[in-house]
C-alpha positions in Angstrom: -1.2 -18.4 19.9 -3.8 -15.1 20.1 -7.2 -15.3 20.3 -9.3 -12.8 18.7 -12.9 -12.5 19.5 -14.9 -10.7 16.9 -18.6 -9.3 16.4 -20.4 -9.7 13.4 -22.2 -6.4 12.2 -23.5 -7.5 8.9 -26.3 -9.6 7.8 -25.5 -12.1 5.3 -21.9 -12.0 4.8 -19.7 -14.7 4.0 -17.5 -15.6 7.3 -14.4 -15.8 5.0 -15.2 -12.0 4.1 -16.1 -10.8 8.0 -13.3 -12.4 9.6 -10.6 -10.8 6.6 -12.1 -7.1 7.3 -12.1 -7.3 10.6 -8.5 -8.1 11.1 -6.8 -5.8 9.1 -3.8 -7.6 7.5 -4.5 -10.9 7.6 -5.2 -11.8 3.7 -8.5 -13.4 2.7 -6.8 -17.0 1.6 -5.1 -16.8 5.1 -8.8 -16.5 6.5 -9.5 -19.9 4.6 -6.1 -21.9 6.0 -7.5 -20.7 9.9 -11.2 -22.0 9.0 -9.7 -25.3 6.9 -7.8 -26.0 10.2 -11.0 -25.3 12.4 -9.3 -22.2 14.5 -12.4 -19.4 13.4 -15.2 -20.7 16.0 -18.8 -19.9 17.5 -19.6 -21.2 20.3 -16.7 -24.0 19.9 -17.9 -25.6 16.6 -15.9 -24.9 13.9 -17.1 -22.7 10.9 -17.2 -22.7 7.1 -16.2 -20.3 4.8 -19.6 -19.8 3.6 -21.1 -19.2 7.0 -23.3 -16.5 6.5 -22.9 -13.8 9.6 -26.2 -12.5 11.9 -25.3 -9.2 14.0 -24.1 -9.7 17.3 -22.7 -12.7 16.6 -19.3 -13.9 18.4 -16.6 -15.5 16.5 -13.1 -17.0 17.6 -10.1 -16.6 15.7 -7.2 -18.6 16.4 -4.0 -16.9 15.3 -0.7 -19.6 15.3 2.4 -18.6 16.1 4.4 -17.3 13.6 7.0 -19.3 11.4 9.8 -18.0 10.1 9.4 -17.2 6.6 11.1 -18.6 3.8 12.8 -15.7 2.9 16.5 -14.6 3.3 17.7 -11.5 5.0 20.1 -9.4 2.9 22.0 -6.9 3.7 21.1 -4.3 2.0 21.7 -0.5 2.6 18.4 1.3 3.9 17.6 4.9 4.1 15.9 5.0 7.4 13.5 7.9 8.0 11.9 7.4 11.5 12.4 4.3 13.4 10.9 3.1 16.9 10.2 -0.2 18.4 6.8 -0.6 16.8 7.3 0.6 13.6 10.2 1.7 10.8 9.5 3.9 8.1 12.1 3.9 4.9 12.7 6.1 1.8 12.9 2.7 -1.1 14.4 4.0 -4.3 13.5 3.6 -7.7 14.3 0.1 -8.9 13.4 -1.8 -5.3 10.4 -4.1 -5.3 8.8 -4.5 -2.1 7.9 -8.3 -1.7 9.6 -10.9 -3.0 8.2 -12.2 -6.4 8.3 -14.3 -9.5 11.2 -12.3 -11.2 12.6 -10.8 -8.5 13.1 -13.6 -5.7 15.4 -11.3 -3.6 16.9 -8.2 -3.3 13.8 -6.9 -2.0 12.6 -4.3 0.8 11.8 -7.6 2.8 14.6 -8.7 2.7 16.6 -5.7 3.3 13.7 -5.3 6.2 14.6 -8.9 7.8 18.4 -8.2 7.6 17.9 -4.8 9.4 14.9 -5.7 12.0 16.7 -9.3 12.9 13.9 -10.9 15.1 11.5 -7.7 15.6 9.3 -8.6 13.0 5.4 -9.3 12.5 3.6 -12.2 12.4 -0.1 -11.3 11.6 -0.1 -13.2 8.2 1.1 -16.9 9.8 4.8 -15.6 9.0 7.7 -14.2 10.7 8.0 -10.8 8.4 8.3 -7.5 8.4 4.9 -6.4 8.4 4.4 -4.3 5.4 1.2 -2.2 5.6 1.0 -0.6 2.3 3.2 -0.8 -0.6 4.1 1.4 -3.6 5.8 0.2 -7.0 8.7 -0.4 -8.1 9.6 2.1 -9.8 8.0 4.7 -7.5 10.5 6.2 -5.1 9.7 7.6 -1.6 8.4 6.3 2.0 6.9 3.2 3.0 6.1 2.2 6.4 6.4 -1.8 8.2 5.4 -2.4 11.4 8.2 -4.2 13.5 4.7 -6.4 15.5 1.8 -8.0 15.3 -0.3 -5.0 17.8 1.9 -2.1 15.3 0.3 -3.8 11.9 -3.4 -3.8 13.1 -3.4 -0.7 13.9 -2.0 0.9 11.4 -3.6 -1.4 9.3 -6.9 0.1 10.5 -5.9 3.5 9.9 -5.2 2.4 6.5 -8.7 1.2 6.3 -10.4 4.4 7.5 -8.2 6.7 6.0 -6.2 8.1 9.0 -2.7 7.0 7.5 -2.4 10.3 5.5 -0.1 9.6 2.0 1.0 12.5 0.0 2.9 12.3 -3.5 4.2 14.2 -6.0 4.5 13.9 -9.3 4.7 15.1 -12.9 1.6 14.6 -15.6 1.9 14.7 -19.0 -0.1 18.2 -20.2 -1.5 21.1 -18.4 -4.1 21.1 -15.9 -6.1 24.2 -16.5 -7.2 23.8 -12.8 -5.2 24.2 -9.6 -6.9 21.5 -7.5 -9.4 18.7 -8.5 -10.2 15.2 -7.2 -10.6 12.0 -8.9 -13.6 9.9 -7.7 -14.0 6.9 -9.9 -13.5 3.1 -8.8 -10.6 0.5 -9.6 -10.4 -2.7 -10.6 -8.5 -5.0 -12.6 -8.7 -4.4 -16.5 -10.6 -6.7 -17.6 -8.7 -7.9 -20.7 -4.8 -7.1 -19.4 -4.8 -8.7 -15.9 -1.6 -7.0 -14.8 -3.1 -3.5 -15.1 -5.7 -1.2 -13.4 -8.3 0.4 -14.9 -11.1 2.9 -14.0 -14.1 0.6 -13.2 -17.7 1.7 -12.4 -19.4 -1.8 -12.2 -16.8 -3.8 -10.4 -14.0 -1.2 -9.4 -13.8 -1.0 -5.5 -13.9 2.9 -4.4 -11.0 5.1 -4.9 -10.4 8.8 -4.5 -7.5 10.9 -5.3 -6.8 14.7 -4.7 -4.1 16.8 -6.2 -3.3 19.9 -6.7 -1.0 22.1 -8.7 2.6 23.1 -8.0 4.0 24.1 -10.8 3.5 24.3 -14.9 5.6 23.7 -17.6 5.5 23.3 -21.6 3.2 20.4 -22.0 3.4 19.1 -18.2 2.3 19.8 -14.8 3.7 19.2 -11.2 1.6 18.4 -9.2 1.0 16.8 -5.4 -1.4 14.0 -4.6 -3.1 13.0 -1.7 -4.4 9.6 -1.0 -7.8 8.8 0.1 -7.9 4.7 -0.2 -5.3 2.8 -1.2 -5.8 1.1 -4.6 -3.6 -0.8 -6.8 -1.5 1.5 -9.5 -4.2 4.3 -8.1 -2.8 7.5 -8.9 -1.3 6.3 -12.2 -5.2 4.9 -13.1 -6.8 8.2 -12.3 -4.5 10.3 -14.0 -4.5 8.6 -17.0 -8.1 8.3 -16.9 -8.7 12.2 -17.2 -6.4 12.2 -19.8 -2.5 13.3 -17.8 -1.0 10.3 -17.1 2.4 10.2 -15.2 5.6 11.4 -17.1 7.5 8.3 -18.1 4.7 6.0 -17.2 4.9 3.2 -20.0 1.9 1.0 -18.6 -0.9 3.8 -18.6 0.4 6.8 -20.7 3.1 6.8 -23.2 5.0 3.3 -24.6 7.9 5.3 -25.4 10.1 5.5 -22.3 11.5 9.0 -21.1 15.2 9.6 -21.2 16.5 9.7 -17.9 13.9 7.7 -16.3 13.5 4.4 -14.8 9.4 4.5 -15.0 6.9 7.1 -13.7 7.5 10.5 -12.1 6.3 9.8 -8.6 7.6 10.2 -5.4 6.2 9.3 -1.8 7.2 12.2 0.2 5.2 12.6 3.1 3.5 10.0 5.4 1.2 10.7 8.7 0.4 7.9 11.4 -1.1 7.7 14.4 1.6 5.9 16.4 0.0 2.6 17.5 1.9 2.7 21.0 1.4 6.4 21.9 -1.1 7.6 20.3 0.6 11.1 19.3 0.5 11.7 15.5 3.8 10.6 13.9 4.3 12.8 10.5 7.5 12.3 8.2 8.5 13.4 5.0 11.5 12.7 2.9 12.9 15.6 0.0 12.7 14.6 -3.8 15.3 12.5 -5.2 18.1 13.9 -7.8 16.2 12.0 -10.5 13.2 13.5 -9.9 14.2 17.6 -9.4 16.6 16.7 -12.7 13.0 16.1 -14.5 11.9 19.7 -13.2 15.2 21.4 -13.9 14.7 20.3 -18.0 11.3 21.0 -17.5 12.3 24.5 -16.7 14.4 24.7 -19.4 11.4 24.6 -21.8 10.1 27.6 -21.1 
């Protein structure tokens, strides 16, 4: 068991809220099992989940042991860009989802992740797992990094958090951008009538910000690269459709018609940038665009 001693910094938050974003990773319904079975503390007496925080206070977290979770390893093929004993970083292909999920109960980059790392794995959510930092959709291709420990996922958690983990995409848009750079500042949150999807939203939304920039036009479409800022949900797929170019073959936020040839959107991961949580030396990897994706440019190009 770890024990984590944390400072409060706010006035009036709810302890549930100040103990989730201070340990990055650990989920804010994980936060309520630790305080339900008395392991957040002050001063040795248990708190509640609507404790309300003063500055300078000192709280005790109480992280169990990880259990193994109930998940199979399966062994299948990964391409394996960079790959230490803190963290692994892998190119997923279109098609993979990343956690196991109604629908898709296996077959997943977890499980591929728990075949592959046997028992070097993270426990920062109360399970033995790969510890999977960010995540990017199914049918998006390109790298995603795990961290193989418990020290590995809050840091790069962390740089998640303030922006340090550098993410940059490309992708195709439906219709020209007149510009050759721009950035989309405008907040997410879940649409408030279709609760699977994203949308743009100033009231609620939680703060997003994406730049691109232009790499190459064709007939009705632009290529472009994208650089994340924060991290939301569906985020680069929400802001381009919002100013009106949403993602080649993307049948959620642009077009219902699928595109020929495609599985779903025209994005690709390509290039990640971590501070290693061991070293401290920037670790940068990238990973070329898949056939799928320069077979897109090439009839693109045949357009003009």
């Amino acid at each position: 068991m770890d024990r984590l001693t944390l400072t409060a910094d706010r006035e009036g938050e709810r302890l549930d809220a100040f103990v989730a974003r201070s340990v990055p990773g650990l989920t804010r319904s994980a936060v309520q099992r630790l305080l339900e079975a008395g392991a957040v503390t002050r001063d040795g007496v248990p708190g509640r989940k609507n404790d309300r925080t003063v500055p300078g206070q000192l709280w005790q977290v109480d992280l169990p042991d990880p259990e193994p979770a109930d998940l199979v390893p399966q062994d299948i093929p990964l391409d394996v860009v960079y790959e230490d004993g803190d963290v692994i970083v892998v190119n997923k292909p279109v098609g993979m989802v990343v956690h196991p999920a109604p629908g898709h109960p296996d077959g997943t980059l977890v499980n591929a992740l728990l075949y592959h790392c046997g028992r070097s794995l993270s426990g920062i959510n109360g399970e033995l797992r790969p510890g999977i930092v960010h995540r990017i959709d199914r049918d998006t291709s390109g790298l995603i990094i795990a961290a193989k420990n418990d020290a590995a996922h809050l840091a790069l958690a962390e740089q998640l958090q303030d922006h340090t983990l550098y993410r940059e995409y490309e992708a195709v848009c439906v219709g020209t951008l007149r510009e050759d750079s721009g950035t989309v500042d405008a907040p997410i949150g879940r649409h408030p009538v279709d609760r699977k999807r994203m949308a743009v939203d100033p009231r609620n939304g939680r703060p997003a910000v994406t730049h691109w920039s232009v790499l190459g036009r064709y007939p009705g479409h632009t290529h472009i690269r994208c650089r994340l800022e924060t991290g939301r949900t569906h985020q680069i797929r929400v802001h381009l459709s919002s100013i009106g170019h949403p993602l080649l073959g993307d049948t959620v936020y642009g077009a219902k018609k699928p595109v020929p040839g495609l599985a779903g959107q025209c994005l690709h991961a390509k290039k990640l940038s971590f501070v290693h949580p061991r070293t401290g030396e920037r670790v940068t990897v990238e990973c070329p665009l898949p056939g799928w994706f320069t077979a897109v440019l090439d009839r693109l190009s045949r357009l003009r």
